[in-house]
N, C-alpha and C positions, 0 to 999 in steps of 0.2 A: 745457488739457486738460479737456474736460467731466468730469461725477462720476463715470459710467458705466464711462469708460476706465479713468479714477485707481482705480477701485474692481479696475478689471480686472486692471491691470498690480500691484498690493499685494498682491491675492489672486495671482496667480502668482509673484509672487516670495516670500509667504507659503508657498507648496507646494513652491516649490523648498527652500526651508530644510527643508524635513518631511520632504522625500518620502526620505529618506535610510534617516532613523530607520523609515520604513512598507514601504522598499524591503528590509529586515532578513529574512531569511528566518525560514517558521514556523517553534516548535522541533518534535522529532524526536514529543514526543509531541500537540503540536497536530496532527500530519499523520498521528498513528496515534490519534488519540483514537476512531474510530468501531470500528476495530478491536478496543480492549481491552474495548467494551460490546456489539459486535456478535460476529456470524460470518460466516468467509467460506466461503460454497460454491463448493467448486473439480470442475470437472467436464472429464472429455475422453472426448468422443462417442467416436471411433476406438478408443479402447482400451475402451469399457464401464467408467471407472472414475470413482470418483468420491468429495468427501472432503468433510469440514466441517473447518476450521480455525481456531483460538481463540488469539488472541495475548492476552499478559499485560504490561503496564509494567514486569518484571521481566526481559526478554527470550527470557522461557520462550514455549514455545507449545505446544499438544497438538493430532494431528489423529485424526479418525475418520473412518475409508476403507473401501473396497474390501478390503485387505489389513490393514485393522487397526489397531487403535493404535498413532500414533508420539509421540513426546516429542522435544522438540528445542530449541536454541535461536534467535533471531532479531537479525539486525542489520541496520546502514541500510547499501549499500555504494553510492559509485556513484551516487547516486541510486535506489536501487532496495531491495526489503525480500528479505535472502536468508536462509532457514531452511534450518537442518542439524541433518539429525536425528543426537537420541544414539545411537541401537540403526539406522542404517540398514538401510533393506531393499532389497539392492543386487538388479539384475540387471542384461542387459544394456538393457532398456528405464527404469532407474530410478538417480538420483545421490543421494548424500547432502547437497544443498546444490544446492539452486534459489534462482535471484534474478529476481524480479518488481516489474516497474512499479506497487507498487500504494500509493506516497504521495501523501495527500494525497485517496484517495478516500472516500466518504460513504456511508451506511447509503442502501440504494436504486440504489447506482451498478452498472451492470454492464458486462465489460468481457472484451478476448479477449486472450491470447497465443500464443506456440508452445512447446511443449517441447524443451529445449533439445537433448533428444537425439533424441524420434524425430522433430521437427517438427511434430508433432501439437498440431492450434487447442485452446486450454485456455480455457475459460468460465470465469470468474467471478461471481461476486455476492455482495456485502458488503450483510445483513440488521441490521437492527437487533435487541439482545434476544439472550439468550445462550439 
């Protein structure tokens, strides 16, 4: 076996011994750290409404909206970040606990969903900088 390969095949079974340890999922707050220094603007065209939202490593979070300030708290469910607020503000267009795809995204990233209730595309974008 030339040096090339010998080198090739070491380095792979090198990485096979690693990759385990690398294959480790991030933790909870590595996948929210842009989150507790940034903000996220949440936006849905359809409804005219629209919110800033500030998470904390404490699993508080506050938003400023259309409707006002909410206080609430936040968890990982699922794969997904779902906030519920304390004081909701219910109607029939509005829940107290949304769950959104949003681990693991970056200060600059922008991104769409649906609301879960009226189906309405919800914008996002996670800014840097509070």
């Amino acid at each position: 076996m030339n040096r090339s390969r010998l080198r090739l095949v070491v380095g792979l079974f090198a990485a096979a011994l690693v990759s385990p340890a690398l294959a480790a999922e991030p933790s909870e707050a590595v996948l929210m750290a842009d989150f507790f220094t940034g903000v996220l603007q949440i936006d849905v065209p359809a409804g005219d409404w629209s919110a800033k939202r500030y998470f904390a490593p404490d699993h508080t979070y506050r938003e400023t909206g259309a409707d006002g300030e909410v206080r609430g708290a936040w968890a990982v469910r699922d794969g997904k970040v779902c906030t519920t607020a304390q004081k909701p503000i219910l109607s029939e267009d509005r829940v107290a606990t949304y769950c959104n795809a949003i681990l693991g995204k970056h200060a600059g990233d922008m991104w769409k969903d649906a609301d879960p209730v009226t189906g309405n595309t919800v914008l996002f974008k996670l800014s840097a900088g509070r």
